[in-house]
SEBA-344959 format. One line per 3 residues: number of its first residue (from 1); for each residue z, x, y of C-alpha. Coordinates in steps of 0.001 Angstrom, whole numbers. Example, Ala and Ser with C-alpha at 12.3 -4.5 7.8 and 13.67 -1.06 7.14 Angstrom:
BEGIN
1	7800:12300:-4500 | 7140:13670:-1060
END
This chain:
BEGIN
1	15191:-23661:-26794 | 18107:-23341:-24656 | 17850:-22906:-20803
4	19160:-19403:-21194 | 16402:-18520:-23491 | 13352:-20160:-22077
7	14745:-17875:-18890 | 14367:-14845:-20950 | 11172:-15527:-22479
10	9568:-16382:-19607 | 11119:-13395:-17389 | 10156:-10646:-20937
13	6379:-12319:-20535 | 6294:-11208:-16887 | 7487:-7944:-17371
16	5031:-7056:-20480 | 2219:-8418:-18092 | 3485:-5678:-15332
19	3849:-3428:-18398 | 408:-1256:-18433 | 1069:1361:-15467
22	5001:2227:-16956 | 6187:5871:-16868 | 4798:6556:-20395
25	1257:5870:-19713 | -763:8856:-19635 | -3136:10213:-16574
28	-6211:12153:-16695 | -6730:15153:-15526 | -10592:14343:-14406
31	-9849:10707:-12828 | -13157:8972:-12402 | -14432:6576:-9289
34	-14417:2715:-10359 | -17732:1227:-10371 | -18822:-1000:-7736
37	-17954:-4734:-7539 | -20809:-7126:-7677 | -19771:-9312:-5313
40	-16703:-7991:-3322 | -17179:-10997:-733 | -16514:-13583:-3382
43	-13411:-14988:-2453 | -12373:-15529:-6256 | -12238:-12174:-6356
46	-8736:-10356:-7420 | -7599:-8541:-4580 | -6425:-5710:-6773
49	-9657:-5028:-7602 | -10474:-4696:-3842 | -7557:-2702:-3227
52	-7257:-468:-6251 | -10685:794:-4803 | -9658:1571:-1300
55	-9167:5618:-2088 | -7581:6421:1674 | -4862:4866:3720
58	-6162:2517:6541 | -5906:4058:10351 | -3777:1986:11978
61	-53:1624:13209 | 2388:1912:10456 | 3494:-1312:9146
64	4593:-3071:6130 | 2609:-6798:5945 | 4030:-9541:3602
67	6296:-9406:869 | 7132:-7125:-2011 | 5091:-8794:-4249
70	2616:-10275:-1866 | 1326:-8264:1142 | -530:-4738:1866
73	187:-1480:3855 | -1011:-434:7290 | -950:3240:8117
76	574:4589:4684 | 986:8185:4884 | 1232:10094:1142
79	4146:12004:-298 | 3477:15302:-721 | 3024:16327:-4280
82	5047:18731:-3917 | 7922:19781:-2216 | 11227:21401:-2293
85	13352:19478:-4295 | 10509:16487:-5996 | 7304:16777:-7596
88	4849:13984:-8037 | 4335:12984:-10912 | 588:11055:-12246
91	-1599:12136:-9561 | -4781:10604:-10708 | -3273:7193:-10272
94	-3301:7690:-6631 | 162:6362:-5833 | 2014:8255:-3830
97	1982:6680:-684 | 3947:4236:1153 | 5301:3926:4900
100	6768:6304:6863 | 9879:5155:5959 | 9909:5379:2400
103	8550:8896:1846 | 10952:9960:4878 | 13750:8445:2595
106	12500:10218:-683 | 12649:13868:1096 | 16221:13014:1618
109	17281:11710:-969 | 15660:14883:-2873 | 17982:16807:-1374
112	20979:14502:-1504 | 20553:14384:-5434 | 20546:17891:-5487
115	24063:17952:-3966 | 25111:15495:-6376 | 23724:17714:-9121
118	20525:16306:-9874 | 17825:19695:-9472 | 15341:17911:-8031
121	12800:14144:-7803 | 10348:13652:-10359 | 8777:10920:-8182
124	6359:8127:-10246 | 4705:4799:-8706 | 4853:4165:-4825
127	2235:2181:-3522 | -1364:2375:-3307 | -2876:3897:70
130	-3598:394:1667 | -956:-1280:-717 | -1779:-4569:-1946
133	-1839:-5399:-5624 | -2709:-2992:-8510 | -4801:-2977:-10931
136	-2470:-2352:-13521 | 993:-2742:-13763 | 4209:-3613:-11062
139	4011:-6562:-9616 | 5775:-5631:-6474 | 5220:-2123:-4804
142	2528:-3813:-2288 | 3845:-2721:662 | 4673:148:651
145	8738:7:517 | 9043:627:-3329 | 9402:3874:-5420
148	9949:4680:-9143 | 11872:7915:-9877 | 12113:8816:-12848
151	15148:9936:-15176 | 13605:13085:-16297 | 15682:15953:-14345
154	12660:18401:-12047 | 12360:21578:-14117 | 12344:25100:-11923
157	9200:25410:-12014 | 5895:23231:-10697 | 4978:21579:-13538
160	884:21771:-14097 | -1586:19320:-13525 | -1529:18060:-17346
163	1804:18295:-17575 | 2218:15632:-14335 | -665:13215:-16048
166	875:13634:-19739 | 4452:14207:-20193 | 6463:11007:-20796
169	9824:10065:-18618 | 12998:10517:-20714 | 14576:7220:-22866
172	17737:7414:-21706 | 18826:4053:-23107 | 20467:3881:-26692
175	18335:2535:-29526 | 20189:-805:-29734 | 20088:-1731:-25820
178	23758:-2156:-25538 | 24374:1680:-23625 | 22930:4481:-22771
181	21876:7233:-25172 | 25547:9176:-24724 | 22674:12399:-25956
184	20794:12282:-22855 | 23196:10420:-20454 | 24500:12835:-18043
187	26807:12873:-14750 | 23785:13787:-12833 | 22406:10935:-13230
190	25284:9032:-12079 | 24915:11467:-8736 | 21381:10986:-8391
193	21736:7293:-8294 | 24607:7240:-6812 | 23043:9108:-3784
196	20346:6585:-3560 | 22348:3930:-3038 | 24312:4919:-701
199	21555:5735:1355 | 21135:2709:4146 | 17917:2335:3975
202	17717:1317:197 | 17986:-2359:143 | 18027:-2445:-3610
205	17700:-679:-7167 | 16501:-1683:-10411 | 18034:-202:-13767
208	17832:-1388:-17404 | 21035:-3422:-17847 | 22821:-555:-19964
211	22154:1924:-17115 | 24191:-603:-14719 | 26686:-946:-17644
214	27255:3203:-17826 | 27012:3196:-14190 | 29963:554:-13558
217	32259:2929:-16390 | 31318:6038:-15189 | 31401:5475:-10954
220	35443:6042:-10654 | 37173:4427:-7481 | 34080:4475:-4680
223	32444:1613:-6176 | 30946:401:-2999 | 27549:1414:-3555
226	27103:-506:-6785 | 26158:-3842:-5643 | 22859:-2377:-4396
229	22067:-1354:-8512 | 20571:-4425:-10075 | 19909:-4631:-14060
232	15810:-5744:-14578 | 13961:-5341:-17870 | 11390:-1784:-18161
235	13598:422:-16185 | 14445:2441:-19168 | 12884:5729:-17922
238	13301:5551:-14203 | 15166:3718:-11248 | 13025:1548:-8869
241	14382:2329:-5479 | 13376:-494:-2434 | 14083:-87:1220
244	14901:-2535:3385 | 11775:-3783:5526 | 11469:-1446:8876
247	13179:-2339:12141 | 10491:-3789:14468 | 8058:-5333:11432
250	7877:-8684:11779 | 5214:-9000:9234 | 7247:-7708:6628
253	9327:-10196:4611 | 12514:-9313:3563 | 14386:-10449:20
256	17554:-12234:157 | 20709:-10110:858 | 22283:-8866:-2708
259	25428:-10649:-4004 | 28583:-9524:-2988 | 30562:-7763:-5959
262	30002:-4651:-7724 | 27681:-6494:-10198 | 30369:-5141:-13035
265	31927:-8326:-14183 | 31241:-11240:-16304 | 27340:-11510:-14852
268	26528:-8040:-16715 | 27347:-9609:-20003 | 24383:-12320:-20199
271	22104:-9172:-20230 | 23660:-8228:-23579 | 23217:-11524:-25615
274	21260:-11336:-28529 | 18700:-14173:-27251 | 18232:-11596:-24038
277	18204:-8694:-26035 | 15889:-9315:-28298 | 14411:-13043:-27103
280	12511:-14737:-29929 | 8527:-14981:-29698 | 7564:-18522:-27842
283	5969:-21254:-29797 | 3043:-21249:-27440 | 1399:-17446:-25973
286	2398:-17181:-22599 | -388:-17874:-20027 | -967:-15023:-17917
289	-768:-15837:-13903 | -3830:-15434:-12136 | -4906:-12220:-9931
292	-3786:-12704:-6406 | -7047:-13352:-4223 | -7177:-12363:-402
295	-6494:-15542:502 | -3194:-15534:-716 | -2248:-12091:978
298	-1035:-12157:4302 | -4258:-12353:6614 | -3738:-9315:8251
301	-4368:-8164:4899 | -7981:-8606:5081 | -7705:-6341:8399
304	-6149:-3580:6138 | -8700:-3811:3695 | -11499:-3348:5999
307	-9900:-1021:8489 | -11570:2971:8513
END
């Protein structure tokens, strides 16, 4: 198997193992409490399964701890569920909270889509109330600086409880992967994302490959803002929007600065070989990784996790 390949095998397994919690996974309306753990003190224990039962946001100072992928959130503070130009969207996964920062940034950019055209945030995944990992799904949205959006314009109206928990996001990518669905595509969502990325705080965004591809045809001379759009596999239905980690937090751990260059050029077009497209089964099942424990968090984690 050619380097290129074993690349896209290996980065398709990692995706379908973050692939439970996606936009099309239906709520409940009745959400139920998760058992108790045995043994919470073991220290082979998964530290989503610690986190994923920490209901309430921990009281202390704001502050995003660790990496992306690898930390926890101090002082998360929820997004409403609804407000005047977003609505949350699966409420019984308990996910709509991150820092200050982040659900400061989502009010605006509510309203900045709506000047672009979009009517309004159907807003999916943030982060759990303490962060950390989850029990199913994203690998990254730990600390509290990542938020899924989906591509499902808000209707006038406040959608109903069962509606939020199960109404899919809208497929706006074409059924061979090479475009967008030109059916469902519209300028709006050019605007919306458009808005987001120009928004300084946003550090990066993740689209399916044939979003960036209708993104870098459609965005006309002010292509400035691009860069900051990044093609990832499973963002068919929504855009993952990431700010940049707050002024101040020197626990937080920032990613390396995006590549200069609208992103538009000869690097899109390894996204629409057939081996990436549609990357042949491995020889051998992929071995999942195993669950982050505490120990590998930051350790003010722990102080998170046991904070009121």
């Amino acid at each position: 198997m050619s380097p290129n390949r074993r690349l896209a095998a290996s980065l398709l397994a990692l995706v379908l193992l973050a692939a439970p919690a996606v936009a099309q996974d239906r709520g409940t309306v009745d959400p139920k409490p998760l058992p108790p753990l045995a043994n919470p003190d073991d220290p082979k224990t998964p530290a989503k399964a610690l986190f994923g039962r920490k209901p309430t946001p921990a009281s202390l100072e704001a502050r995003s701890i660790g990496f992306y992928s690898k930390g926890c959130l101090a002082g998360g503070i929820a997004l409403p569920v609804n407000g005047p130009a977003w609505q949350v969207m699966r409420l019984s996964r308990n996910r709509n909270w991150g820092h200050p920062n982040l659900v400061a940034m989502l009010e605006r950019l509510a309203v900045d889509g709506q000047k672009a055209g979009w009517p309004g945030l159907l807003v999916g995944d943030m982060s759990q109330p303490r962060g950390g990992p989850m029990l199913t799904g994203h690998a990254s949205h730990q600390v509290g600086l990542d938020a899924d959006i989906w591509l499902t314009p808000m209707p006038d109206r406040e959608l109903t409880r069962r509606e939020r928990e199960e109404t899919s996001a809208t497929m706006v990518v074409a059924r061979d992967r090479q475009d967008v669905d030109p059916a469902v595509w519209t300028p709006a969502h050019v605007g919306v994302i458009r808005a987001a990325a120009r928004r300084p705080e946003v550090e990066r965004i993740f689209v399916n490959a044939a979003i960036k591809k209708a993104l870098c045809r459609d965005a006309g001379a002010d292509r400035a803002w691009l860069h900051k759009v990044r093609p990832y596999w499973g963002h068919d239905y929504h855009f993952h929007v990431r700010i940049v980690c707050p002024a101040g937090e020197a626990d937080c751990k920032p990613q390396p600065p995006v590549p200069a260059g609208d992103g538009c050029g000869h690097e899109l077009d390894w996204w629409f070989q057939e081996s990436v497209l549609h990357p042949p089964p491995p020889k051998e099942p992929s071995k999942p990784r195993p669950p982050l424990t505490m120990a590998e968090l930051p350790p003010a984690c722990r102080v998170v996790l046991q904070a009121p």
